[in-house]
C-alpha positions in Angstrom: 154.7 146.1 -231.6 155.2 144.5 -228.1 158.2 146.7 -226.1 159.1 144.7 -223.2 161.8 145.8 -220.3 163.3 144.1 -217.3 165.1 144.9 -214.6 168.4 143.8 -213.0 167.1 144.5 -209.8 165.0 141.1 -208.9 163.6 143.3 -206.2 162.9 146.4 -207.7 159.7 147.7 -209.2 159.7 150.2 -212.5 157.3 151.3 -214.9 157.2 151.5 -218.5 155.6 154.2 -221.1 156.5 154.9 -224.7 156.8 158.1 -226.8 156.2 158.0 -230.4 158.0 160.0 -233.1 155.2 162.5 -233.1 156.0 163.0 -229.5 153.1 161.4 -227.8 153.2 159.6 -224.9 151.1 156.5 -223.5 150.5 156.2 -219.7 153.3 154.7 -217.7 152.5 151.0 -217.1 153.2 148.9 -213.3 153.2 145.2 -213.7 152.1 145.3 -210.2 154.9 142.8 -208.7 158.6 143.3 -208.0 161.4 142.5 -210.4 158.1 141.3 -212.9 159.4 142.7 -216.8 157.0 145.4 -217.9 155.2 144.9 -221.4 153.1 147.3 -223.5 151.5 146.5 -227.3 151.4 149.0 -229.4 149.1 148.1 -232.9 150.3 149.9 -235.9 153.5 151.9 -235.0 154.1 154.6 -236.6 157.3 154.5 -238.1 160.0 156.2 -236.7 161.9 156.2 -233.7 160.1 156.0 -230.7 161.8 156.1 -227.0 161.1 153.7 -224.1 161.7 155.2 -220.5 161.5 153.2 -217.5 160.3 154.9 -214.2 160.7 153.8 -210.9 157.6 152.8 -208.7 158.9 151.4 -205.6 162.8 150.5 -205.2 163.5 150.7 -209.1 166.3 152.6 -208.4 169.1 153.7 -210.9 167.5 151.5 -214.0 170.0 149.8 -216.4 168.8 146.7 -218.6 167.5 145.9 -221.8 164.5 147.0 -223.8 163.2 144.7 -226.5 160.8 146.0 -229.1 159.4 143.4 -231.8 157.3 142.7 -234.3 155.9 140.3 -236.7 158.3 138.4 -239.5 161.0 138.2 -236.6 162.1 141.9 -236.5 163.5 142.5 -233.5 166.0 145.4 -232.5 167.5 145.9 -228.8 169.5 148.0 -226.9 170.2 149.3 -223.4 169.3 152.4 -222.0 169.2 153.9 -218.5 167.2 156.7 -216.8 
């Protein structure tokens, strides 16, 4: 399952980590450039609703945008958030 975020801010820097529904969390991830999307894969989900938060790293600020999360056989399901 490839989760994928960008931000608004073309000049702004987040990070990206994902919490399952058993509450577990994977390390935040830095695509290493500014206003870069930031992407993790995740192989066998487990099903259930799992949360997305984007950080900030350097000049992130107040994030709003879109998160995707997809999968194989098209399923795709968006939304927006904000931290």
């Amino acid at each position: 399952m490839p989760v994928t975020a960008g931000s608004s801010h073309p000049a702004g820097d987040c990070t990206l980590s994902l919490t399952d529904p058993n509450g577990k969390k994977t390390p935040p991830v830095d695509s290493g450039g500014a206003g870069a999307a930031e992407s993790i894969t995740t192989k066998q989900p487990t099903p259930g609703e799992w949360t997305a938060t984007v950080g900030d790293f350097a000049g992130c600020g107040s994030w709003s945008g879109r998160v995707l999360f997809t999968g194989a056989g098209g399923f795709v399901t968006s939304g927006a958030a904000d931290t």
